[in-house]
N, C-alpha and C positions, 0 to 999 in steps of 0.2 A: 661527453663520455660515451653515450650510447654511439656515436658516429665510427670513436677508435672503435670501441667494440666491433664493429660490423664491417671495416676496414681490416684490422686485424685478421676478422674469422674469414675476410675473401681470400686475404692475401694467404693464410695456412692454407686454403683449398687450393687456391689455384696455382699454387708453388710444388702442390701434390704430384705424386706420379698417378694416383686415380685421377685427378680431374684431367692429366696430359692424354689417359688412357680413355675415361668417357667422353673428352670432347672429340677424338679420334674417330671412336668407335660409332658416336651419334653421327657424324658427320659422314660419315661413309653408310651407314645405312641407311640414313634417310635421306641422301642424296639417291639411293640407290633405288630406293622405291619407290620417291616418286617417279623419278626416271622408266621405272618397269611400268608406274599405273598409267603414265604419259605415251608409253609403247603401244603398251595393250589397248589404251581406249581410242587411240588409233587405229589400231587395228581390227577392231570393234566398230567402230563406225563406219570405215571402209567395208565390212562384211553388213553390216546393218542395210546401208545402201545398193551395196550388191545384191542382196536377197529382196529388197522393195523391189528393183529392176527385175528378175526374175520372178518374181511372184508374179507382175502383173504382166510379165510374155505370155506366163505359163496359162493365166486364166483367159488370157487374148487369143491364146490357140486352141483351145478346146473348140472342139467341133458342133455341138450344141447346148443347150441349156442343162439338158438331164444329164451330158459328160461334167459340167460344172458345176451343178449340184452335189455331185457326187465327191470330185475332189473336194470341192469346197473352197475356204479361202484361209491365208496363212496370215495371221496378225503377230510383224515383228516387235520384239519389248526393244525399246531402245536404249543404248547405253547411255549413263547419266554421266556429267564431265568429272562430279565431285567422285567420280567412283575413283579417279587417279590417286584422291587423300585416305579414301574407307570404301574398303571393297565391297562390304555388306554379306551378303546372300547372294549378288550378281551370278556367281560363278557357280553356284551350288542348285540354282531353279532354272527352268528353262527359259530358253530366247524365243521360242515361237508357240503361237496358239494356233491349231486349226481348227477354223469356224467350221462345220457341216448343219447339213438336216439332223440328223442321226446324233451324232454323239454331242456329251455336253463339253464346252472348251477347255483345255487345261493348259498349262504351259508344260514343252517339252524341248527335249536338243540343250541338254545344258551342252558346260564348257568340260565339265566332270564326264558326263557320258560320252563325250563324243573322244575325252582324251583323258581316262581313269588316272593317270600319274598326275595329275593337275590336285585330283585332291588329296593324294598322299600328304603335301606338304603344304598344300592352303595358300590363298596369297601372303605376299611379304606388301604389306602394306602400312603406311604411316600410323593408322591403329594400333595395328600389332603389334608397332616398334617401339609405342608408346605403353601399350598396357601391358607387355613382358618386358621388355628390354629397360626402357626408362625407369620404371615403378622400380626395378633392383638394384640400379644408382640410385636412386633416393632413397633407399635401405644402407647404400653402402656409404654415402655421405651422411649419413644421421647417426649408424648402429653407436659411434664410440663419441657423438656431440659432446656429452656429458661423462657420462664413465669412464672413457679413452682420458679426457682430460683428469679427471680423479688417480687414475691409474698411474699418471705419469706426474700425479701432484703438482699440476699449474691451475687447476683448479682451486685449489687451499691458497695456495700463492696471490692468486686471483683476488677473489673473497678477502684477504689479509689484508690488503691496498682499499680497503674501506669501499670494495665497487657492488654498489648493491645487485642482489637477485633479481630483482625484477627487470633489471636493464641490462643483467649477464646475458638472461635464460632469453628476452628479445633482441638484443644483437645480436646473438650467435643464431638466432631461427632466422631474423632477417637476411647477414650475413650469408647464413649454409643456402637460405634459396635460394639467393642470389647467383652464386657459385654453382648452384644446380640448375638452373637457368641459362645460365651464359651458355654451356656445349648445345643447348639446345635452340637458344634462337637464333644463333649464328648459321646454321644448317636452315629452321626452317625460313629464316629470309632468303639463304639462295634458295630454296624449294619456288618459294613465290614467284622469284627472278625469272623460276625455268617454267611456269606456268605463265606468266607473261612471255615471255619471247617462245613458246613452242607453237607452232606453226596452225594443231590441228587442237589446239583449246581455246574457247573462248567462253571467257566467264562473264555473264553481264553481274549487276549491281548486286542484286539479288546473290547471287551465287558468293559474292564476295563477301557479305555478310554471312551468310552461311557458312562462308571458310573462317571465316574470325571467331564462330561463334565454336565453332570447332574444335579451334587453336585452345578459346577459352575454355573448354570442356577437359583439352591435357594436361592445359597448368593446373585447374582446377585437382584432377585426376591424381599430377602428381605430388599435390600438395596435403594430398590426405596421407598416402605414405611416407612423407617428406614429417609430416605432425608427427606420424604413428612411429618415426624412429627416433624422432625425441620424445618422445611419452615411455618407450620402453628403454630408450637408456637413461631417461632419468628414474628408472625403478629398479635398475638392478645396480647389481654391486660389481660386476667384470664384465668387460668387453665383449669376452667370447659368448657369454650368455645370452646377454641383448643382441651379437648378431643369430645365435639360435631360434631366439622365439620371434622373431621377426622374418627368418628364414619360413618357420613355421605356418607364422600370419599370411605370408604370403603365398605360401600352396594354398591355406586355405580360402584365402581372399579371391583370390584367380582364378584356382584351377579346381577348388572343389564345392565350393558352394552353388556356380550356375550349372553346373551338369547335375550337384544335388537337387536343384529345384525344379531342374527341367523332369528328372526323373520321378521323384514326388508328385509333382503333379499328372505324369503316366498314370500312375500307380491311384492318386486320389479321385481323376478328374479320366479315366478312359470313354478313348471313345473310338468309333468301328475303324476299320483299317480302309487304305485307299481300294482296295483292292473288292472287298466286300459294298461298297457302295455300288463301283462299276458296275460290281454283278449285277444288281438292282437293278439298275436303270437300263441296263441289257437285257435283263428275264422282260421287263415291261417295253422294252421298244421289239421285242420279238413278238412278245402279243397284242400289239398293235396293228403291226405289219400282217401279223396269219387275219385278225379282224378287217383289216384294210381289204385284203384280195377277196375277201369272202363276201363283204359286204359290194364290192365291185361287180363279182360276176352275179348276183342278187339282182343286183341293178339292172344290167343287161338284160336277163332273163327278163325282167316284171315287164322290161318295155321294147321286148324284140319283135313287136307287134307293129311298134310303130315305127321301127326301122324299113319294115316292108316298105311301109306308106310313104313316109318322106326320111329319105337317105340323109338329108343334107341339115333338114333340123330336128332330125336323132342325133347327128355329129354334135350339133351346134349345144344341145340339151346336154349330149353327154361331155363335151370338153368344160363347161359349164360347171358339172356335175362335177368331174374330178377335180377340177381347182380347188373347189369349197373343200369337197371331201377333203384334200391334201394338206391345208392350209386348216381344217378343223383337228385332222392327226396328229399335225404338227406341235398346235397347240398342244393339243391332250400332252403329248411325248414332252413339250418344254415344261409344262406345268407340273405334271411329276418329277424332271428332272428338278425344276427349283424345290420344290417341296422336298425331297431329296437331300438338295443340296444344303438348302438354309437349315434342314436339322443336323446335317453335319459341318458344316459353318459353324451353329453356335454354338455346336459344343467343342468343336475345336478352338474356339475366340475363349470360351470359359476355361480350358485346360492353357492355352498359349497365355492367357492375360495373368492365371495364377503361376506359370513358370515365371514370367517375366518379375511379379511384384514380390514372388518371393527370391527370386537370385536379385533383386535390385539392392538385397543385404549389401550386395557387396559393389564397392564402388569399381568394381571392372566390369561387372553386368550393367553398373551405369552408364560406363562411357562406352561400352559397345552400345546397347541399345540408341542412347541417346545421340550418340557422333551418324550412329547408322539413318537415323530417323532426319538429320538435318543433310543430311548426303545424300537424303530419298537412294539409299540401296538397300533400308532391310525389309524386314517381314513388312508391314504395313505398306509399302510401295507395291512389293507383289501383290498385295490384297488387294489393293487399291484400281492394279492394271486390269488384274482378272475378272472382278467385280465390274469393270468399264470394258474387257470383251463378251462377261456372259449376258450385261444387259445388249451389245450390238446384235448378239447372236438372233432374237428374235426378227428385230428390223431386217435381218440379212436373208433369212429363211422368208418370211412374205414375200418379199422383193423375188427369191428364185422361183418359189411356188410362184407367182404369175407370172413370172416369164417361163415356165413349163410349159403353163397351160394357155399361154397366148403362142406359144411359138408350135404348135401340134395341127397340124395341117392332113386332116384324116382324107381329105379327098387323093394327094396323093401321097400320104404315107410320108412324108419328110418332112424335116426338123429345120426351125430357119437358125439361119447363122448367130452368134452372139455377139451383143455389142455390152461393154461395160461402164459405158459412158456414165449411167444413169445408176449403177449401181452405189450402196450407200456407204460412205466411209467411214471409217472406226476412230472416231478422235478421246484422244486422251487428256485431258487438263490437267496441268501441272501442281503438284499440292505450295498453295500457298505458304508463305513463310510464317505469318501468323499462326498459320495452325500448328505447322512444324515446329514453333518456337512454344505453343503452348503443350506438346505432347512431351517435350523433352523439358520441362519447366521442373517435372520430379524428379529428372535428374541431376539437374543444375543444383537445385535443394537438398540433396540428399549427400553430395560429395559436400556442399556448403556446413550443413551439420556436421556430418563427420568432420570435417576439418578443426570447426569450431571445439567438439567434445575431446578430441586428440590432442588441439595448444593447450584446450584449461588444463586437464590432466598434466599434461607436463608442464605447464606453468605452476600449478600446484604442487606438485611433486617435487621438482626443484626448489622452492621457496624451506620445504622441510626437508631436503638431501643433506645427507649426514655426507660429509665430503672428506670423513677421517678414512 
């Protein structure tokens, strides 16, 4: 019995003009997008590699060590391949960091500053087309599950042929997902197809369970709205009502609960602006620099006696001299800067942790957070980079302070040439999937429950539905 039932409830759906109209619609936009994510990260990588090749002309040419101190060095963020399924924050944080003496690293040159109309409309990416587009077919396949049948009295008719409740209300949930399913894996198999045969993707293992796990994260995603509109048509008495309040549910599910929480937490958990920190660490690298020269020409004075005497190990004393001193500035300047930084690090970790746990209410905050975190494109990846360029920054800054002060050649005034052979490189480790898999673990659990509290209620509900 329960088999007809679920055979039955495919075949109403898929005989529908909605399912001819959402398998249409799925199919065309998420061929589409991957399509754009499979462009752009081509494109992206092509520019990633172009700017490594320049970056290292550019510090090959510099004419000495204190011209390349000065530039410094540009550390590219590379684009990640899962970015083609969930864009993240990619487009919204910068592509490059430059490392200096002086300033502390940040990333800059998004895709938004460089080309403002990018963020008007945001990527169109597989997320997106899942957590708006998909989540309102599964509103629209559920609003009348129950009700719609009441309304048109095949419900009572139903019930009269002795077919018990409990095997209606689970064939027709099994049934309708099913039915809500099919427009959507039929699209994301060719998505797969086109991520296998595209020339400039290549996924290894890892990365492939990471797209599975993904995938698992939208059925999951859409199975709470998929619950949530059989729970509210089995509570109301007309059609049009239950598509209301599920209309409703879903502004507030989506669209106003994670900007509520983002903002709340503003509001509970403030902390200084980007803008106000810089100052800081600018008011103190200025007063380091006036102590620097001061304490320099000090120097000279106390031992201009012994320049008389011997020219060449007064030189030797004072190149000597300035290393240490450079290399002791230095420090001071990074050490304020972390101290600095790490007070406002953690109070931006304690303001971003409580936006996050509190829009995680809502299971759209869960699958962005969590699709982003297995995609390594959201917040915690950028943390993650920048935290892994501002520890190289120190290593980089010794490394130039003695070649400064080995390449100063006071007999005749010139600079020896640079070489960067020896210079230290910026590597990044990739975040393992264990860990990936245990940060997105509360959001696997929390669509999991939802889901769970959504069927009992409507399984509930229907068992006492008055079907007159």
């Amino acid at each position: 019995m329960l088999r007809d039932i679920i055979r039955k409830e495919i075949l109403d759906n898929i005989t529908s003009p909605k399912f001819v109209f959402t398998f249409l619609l799925c199919t065309i936009l998420i061929l589409l997008s991957v399509y754009t994510g499979v462009t752009n990260f081509a494109a992206e990588r092509k520019e990633y590699t172009a700017a490594l090749a320049l970056n290292k002309k550019n510090l090959e040419s510099q004419p000495n060590y204190n011209s390349l101190a000065g530039i410094g060095v540009k550390i590219n963020k590379p684009p990640q391949v899962l970015g083609t399924i969930v864009n993240g924050i990619e487009e919204a944080v910068g592509r490059v960091a430059p490392v200096n003496i002086a300033a502390d690293p940040n990333l800059i040159d998004s895709k938004y500053s460089s080309n403002p109309v990018f963020a008007v409309f945001g990527p169109l990416d597989l997320m997106f087309i899942v957590k708006i587009v998909l989540s309102l077919f599964a509103i629209l396949f559920t609003y009348d599950a129950i009700v719609g049948e009441k309304e048109r009295g095949t419900l009572k008719l139903a019930l009269s042929n002795d077919v018990p409740r409990d095997r209606l209300i689970l064939g027709k949930a099994i049934g309708g997902y099913i039915s809500l399913l099919i427009p959507l894996l039929i699209p994301l198999i060719m998505s797969l197809l086109i991520l296998l045969i595209a020339p400039n993707i290549h996924l290894g293992g890892g990365d492939w369970i990471r797209l599975l796990l993904i995938f698992l994260m939208f059925f999951l995603y859409l199975s709470v709205f998929f619950s949530l509109g059989l729970f509210v048509s089995a509570r109301t008495s007309r059609s049009s009502t239950s598509f209301l309040v599920l209309l409703f549910a879903w502004v507030v599910i989506v669209m106003v609960i994670p900007k509520a929480a983002v903002i709340t937490a503003g509001q509970v958990r403030p902390i200084p602006s980007v803008h106000e920190v810089t100052a800081k660490k600018d008011a103190f690298l200025q007063q380091i620099q006036q102590e620097g020269q001061k304490t320099a020409r000090e120097w000279v004075q106390q031992n201009k006696a012994d320049a008389d005497k011997d020219p060449k190990g007064f030189q030797e004393r004072f190149r000597s001299y300035i290393e240490a001193y450079q290399q002791e500035l230095t420090d001071r300047i990074d050490a304020n800067n972390v101290a600095i930084e790490r007070d406002y690090q953690l109070k931006k970790s304690v303001q971003q942790n409580l936006a996050v746990n509190l829009s995680r209410i809502s299971p759209a905050s869960a699958l962005t957070f969590g699709s982003m975190t297995l995609a390594r494109t959201g917040i915690d990846e950028y943390d993650r980079f920048l935290a892994s360029v501002r520890a190289f920054k120190p290593i980089y800054t010794k490394w130039i302070n003695s070649k400064m002060g080995e390449s100063i050649n006071f007999q005749t005034g010139e600079l020896a040439a640079i070489s960067i052979e020896d210079m230290p490189r910026h590597v990044l480790e990739p975040e393992g999937l264990t860990q990936s898999l245990v940060r997105t673990l509360p959001d696997f659990v929390l669509m999991f429950v939802m889901i769970m509290i959504f069927f009992v209620g409507a399984y509930v509900s229907f068992l006492r539905y008055d079907v007159r």
